[in-house]
C-alpha positions, -999 to 999 in steps of 0.1 A, spaced: 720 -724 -280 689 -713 -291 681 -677 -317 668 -646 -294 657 -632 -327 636 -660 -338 625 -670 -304 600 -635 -296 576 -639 -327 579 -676 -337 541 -679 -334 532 -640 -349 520 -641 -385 551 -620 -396 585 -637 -384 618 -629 -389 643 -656 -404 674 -654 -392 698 -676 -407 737 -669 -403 740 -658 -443 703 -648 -451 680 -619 -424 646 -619 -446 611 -608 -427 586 -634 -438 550 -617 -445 519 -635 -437 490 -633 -447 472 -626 -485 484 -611 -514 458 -592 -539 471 -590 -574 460 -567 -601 432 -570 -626 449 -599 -659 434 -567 -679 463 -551 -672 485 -569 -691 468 -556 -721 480 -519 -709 512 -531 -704 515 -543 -741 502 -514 -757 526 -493 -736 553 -523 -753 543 -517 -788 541 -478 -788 577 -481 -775 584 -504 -799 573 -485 -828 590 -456 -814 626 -471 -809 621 -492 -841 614 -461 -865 636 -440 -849 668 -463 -854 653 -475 -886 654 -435 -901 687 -435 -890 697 -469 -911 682 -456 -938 699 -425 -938 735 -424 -938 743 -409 -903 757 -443 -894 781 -463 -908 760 -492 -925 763 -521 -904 756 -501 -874 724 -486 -878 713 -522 -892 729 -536 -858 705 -508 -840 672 -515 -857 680 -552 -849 684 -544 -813 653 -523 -815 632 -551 -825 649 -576 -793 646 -552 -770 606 -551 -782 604 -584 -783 618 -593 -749 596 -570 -734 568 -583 -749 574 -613 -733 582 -603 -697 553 -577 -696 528 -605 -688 550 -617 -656 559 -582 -645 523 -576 -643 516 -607 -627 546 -595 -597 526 -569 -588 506 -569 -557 497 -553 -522 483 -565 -489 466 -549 -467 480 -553 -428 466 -541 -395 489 -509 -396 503 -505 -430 497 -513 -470 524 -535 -478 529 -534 -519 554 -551 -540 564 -553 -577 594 -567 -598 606 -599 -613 643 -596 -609 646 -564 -588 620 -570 -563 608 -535 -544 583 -543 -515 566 -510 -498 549 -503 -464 530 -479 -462 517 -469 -425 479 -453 -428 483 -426 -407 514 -415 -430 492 -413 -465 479 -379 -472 467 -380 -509 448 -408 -523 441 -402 -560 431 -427 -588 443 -420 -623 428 -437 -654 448 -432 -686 433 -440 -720 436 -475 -724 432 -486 -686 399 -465 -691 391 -486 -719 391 -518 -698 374 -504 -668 411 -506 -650 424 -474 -629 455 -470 -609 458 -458 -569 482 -434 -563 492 -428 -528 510 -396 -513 529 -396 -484 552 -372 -466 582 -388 -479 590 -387 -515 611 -426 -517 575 -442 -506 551 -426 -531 539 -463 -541 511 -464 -574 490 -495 -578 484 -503 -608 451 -520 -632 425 -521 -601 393 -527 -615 371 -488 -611 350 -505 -587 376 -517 -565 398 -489 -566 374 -464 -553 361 -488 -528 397 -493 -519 401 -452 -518 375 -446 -494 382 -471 -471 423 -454 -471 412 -428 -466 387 -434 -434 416 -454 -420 439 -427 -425 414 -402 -409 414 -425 -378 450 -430 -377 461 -398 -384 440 -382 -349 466 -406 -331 495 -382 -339 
């Protein structure tokens, strides 16, 4: 007996697997990834956290407001939490990425919860690029994307300057166009 779900869009370059335990759409097609600069945002973001969380529970060790062993216990924490994230920031970065489809911007970030995005261009109705400090520093800025809904506000992150306002402007003529269709 043969799948009705499978059968329509076997050949399309999105298909639909349809397994009896797993339903997963398959996405074809290329996936653009963010500048390796970024990684070097993410880790500075790491350490100021780190130095944050580790002088924070470290005043409290030092001070008697916890019993002894736990504020030691805390500041020990600190420093693993630090250090984990140090080493996951260069792989979350590397998760991050977005494709651009005939009707939508597909984006999608996350190592162990994975979050994938669409979002249709005649939908977006603020494009706006941020650069913070350090991205600014590296010639990295970060698309920002508004759309009617609040759950599907999607920011890509560490785009190189040149290709995030090249990126911006064609949005935003594509959103022009497919805006005048509603």
């Amino acid at each position: 007996m043969s799948d009705p779900t499978n059968a329509a869009g076997a050949d399309a370059k999105d298909s639909f697997d349809s397994s009896p335990t797993t339903k997963r759409v398959v996405i074809g097609g290329e996936w653009r990834r963010v500048s390796p600069k970024y990684i070097g945002v993410e880790l500075v973001g790491v350490a100021l956290f780190g130095v944050v969380a580790i002088g924070a529970t470290l005043v409290f060790a030092l001070t008697k407001w916890f019993a002894e062993p736990l504020g030691w216990i805390a500041v020990g924490s600190a420093v693993v939490v630090t250090l984990v994230m140090f080493i996951v920031a260069p792989r979350r970065v590397r998760s991050i990425g977005y494709q651009l489809r005939d009707d939508d911007l597909l984006f999608r970030r996350g190592i162990m919860f994975h979050r994938v995005v669409s979002v249709p261009y005649g939908r977006m109705q603020l494009i706006d690029i941020n650069r913070g400090p350090v991205a600014r520093f590296l010639g990295l800025a970060e698309l920002r994307f508004v759309t009617a809904a609040a759950a599907t506000g999607v920011t890509i992150p560490g785009l190189p300057d040149a290709d995030a306002d090249s990126l911006r402007d064609a949005l935003v003529s594509l959103a022009e166009t497919r805006r005048a269709g509603l």
